[in-house]
Structures are given as structure tokens and as C-alpha cells.
C-alpha positions in Angstrom: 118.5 98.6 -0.3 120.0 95.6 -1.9 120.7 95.3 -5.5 120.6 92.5 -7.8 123.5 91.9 -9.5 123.1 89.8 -13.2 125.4 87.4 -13.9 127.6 87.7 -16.9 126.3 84.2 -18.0 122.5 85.5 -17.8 123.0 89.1 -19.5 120.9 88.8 -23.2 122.7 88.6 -25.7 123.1 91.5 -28.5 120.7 91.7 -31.1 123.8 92.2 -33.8 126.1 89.7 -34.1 128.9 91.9 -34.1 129.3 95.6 -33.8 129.7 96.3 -37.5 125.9 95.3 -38.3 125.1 97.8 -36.2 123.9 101.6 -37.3 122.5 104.1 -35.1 120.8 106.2 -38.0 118.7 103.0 -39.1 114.8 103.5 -38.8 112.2 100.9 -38.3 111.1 101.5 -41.9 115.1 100.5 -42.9 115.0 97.9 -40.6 111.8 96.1 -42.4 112.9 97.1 -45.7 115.9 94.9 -44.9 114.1 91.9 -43.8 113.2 88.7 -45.8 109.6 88.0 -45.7 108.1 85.2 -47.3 104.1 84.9 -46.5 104.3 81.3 -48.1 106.2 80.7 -45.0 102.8 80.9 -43.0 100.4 79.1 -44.3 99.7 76.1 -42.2 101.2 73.6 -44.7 104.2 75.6 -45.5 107.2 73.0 -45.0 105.3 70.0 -45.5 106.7 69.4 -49.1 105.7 66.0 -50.8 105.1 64.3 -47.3 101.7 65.0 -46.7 99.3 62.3 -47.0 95.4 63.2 -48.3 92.5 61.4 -47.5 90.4 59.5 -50.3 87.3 58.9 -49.2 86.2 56.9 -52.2 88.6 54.3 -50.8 86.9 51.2 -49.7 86.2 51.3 -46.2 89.0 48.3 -45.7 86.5 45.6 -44.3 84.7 47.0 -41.4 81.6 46.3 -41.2 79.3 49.1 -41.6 81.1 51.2 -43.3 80.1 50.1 -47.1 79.4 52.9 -49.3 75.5 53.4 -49.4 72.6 55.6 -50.3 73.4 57.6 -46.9 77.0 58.4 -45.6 77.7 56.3 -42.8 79.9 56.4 -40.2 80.0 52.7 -39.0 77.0 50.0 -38.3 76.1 52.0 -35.2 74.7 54.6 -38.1 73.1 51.6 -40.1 71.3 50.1 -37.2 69.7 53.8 -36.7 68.8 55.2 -39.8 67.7 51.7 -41.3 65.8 51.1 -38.1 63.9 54.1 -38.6 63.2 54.5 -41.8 62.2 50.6 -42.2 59.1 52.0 -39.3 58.7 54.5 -41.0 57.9 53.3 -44.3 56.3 50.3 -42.5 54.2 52.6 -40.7 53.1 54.4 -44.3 52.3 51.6 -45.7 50.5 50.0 -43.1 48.9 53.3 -43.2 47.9 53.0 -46.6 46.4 49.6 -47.0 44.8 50.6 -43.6 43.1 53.4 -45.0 42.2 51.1 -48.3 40.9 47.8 -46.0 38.5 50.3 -44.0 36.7 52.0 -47.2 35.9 48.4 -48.6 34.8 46.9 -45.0 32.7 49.7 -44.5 29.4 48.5 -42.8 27.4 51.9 -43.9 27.7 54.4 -46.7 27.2 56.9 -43.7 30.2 59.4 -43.7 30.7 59.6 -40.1 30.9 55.3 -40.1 33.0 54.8 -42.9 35.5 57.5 -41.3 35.3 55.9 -38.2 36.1 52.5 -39.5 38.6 54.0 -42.1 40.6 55.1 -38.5 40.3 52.0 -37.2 41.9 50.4 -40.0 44.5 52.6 -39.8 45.5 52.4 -36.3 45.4 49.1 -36.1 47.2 48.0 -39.8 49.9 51.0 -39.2 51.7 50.2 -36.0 51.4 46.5 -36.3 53.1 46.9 -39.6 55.6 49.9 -38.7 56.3 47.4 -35.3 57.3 44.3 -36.8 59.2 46.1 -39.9 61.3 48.5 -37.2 61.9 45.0 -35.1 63.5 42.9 -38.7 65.5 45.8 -39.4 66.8 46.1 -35.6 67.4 42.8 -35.9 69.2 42.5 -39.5 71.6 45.6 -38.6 72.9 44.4 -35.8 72.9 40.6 -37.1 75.0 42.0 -40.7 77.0 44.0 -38.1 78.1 41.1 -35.7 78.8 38.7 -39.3 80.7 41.7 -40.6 82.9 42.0 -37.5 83.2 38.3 -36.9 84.3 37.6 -41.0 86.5 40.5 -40.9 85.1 42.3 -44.5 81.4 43.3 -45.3 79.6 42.0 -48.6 76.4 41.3 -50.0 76.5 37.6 -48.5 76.5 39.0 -44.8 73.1 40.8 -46.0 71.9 37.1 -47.0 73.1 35.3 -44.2 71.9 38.3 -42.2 68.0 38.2 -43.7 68.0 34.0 -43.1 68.7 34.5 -39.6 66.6 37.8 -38.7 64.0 35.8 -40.4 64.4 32.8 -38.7 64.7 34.1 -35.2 61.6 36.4 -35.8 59.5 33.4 -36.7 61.2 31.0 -34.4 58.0 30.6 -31.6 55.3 29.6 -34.6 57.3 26.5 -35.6 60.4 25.1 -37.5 58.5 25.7 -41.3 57.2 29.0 -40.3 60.5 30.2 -39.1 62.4 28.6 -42.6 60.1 30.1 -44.7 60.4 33.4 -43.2 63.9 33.0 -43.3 64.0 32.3 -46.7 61.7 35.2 -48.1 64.0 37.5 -45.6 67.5 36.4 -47.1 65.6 36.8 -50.7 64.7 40.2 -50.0 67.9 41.3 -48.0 69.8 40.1 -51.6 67.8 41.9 -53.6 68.3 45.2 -51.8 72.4 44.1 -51.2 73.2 42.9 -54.7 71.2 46.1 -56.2 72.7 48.6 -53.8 75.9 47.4 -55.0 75.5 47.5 -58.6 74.1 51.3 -58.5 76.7 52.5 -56.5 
């Protein structure tokens, strides 16, 4: 049988430095007893000293557009073209709802329960999505217009909202004529203000 032979270069070396640290009467208790422990030494920020850097997230998001503070945290315009998509049809949906419900009990042919329910639905079905449609579509189309003027100006502000209403407006009406599509435009870049300008001075 062959034997391996270790090397003097590869033999471990001695846990005492020299022979005079050594005691063969020490006990593992001794041995702990002698040994500096500092449990600040393991915490996960232990060394870091005045070099570490915190986050503030009330900083100003720096210009991206997007990322404005808001009523909702947001993570970038991706987020505002979702949640403001969906709650715009969903409010527009309730609404259209509503005045649904309220434009069938007036146009109600009979005082018959079973007809005024009946055109009471029909109100609502029709008013509702046609109102919850075309609201969902604006906001589509604001979000990702504010998002594109955001990106292309480099900083996000309440004018982007404006410019962003005029155009969503604009485009939406665009096939019923050049004063249709203005005037939309207009009451679109009115109401995008409004929401912009007062968003900004709550928050």
C-alpha cells in the first residue's frame, strides 16, 4: 500500500503562534472565557460607519415622468396609465350608471313596475358602457400622451397634464371636424389643469 506523504509546505499551520500560548490544562470554557466577542460585530451594518447612504423617498422623483408624487404611490407612468385607466371606467361606468338609472325613471312610458324596470335597465346598459368606454379611452390616451411629453421634455409638471388633455382631446374628436376636435381639446386641457394644478397644491 502506498502512502501519501504531505509536504512540509502543505502541513497546517499551528493554531498557537508559538509554543508559549499554548496550555494543555485549558478547557473549552477557558478557552471562550478568553476570547473577545463583540455581537455589534454582527449585525449586518456593523463596519459601515458614516458611509452609508439612506434613501428619502420624499425626494422629488428627479424628472421622470411618472413618477410625481400623487394620491397613489407610483412606480413610473406604466402605473399611471393602469390605475388611472381603470379608475377613470370605473367611475365613468358609475356615473353613466347613475344618470342611466335617473334618464329611464323619467322616460318611462307606463307607471307599470315591470316597464319602468325594464326601461330603467335599458337606460343603464346603454348610458354606463358608452360613458365608462369613452372615459377609459381619454384616460388611455392622456397617460400615455403626459408620459411620452414627460419623457421627451425630460421633467414632469402640471403643463405636460395641459398639453397632455389638448391633445387627448383633440385626437379623440379629430374624425367630427376641426371645431369639434378644438373644443374638445380645450375643455380637456381645462379639466386635465384643474385636476394637475390641484393635485399639486394638496400634496
Amino acid at each position: 500500500m502506498s502512502h501519501t506523504n504531505i509536504e512540509e509546505e502543505d502541513t497546517f499551520e499551528p493554531i498557537y503562534s508559538n509554543q508559549e500560548d499554548f496550555n494543555p490544562n485549558d478547557t473549552v470554557s477557558s478557552f471562550l472565557s478568553n476570547t473577545a466577542y463583540d455581537p455589534s460585530r454582527l449585525h449586518p451594518l456593523a463596519g459601515l460607519g458614516g458611509g452609508l447612504d439612506y434613501l428619502n423617498l420624499e425626494d422629488d422623483a428627479g424628472g421622470l415622468p411618472g413618477t410625481q408624487n400623487g394620491l397613489l404611490p407610483s412606480r413610473g407612468w406604466s402605473d399611471d396609465l393602469t390605475y388611472g385607466t381603470g379608475l377613470t371606467y370605473i367611475t365613468g361606468l358609475s356615473l353613466g350608471g347613475a344618470f342611466g338609472f335617473y334618464e329611464g325613471l323619467r322616460s318611462s312610458p307606463s307607471p307599470a313596475l315591470k316597464i319602468r324596470l325594464n326601461t330603467v335597465l335599458n337606460s343603464m346598459t346603454r348610458r354606463g358602457p358608452f360613458i365608462g368606454n369613452s372615459a377609459g379611452v381619454l384616460a388611455l390616451m392622456y397617460n400615455g400622451v403626459n408620459g411620452a411629453i414627460g419623457k421627451a421634455r425630460g421633467t414632469y409638471d402640471p403643463l405636460n397634464s395641459v398639453a397632455a388633455g389638448a391633445l387627448t382631446g383633440a385626437i379623440f374628436k379629430s374624425t367630427a371636424g376641426l371645431r369639434a376636435a378644438g373644443s374638445a381639446g380645450g375643455v380637456c386641457a381645462v379639466m386635465a389643469g384643474i385636476w394637475a394644478f390641484g393635485k399639486e397644491a394638496l400634496m
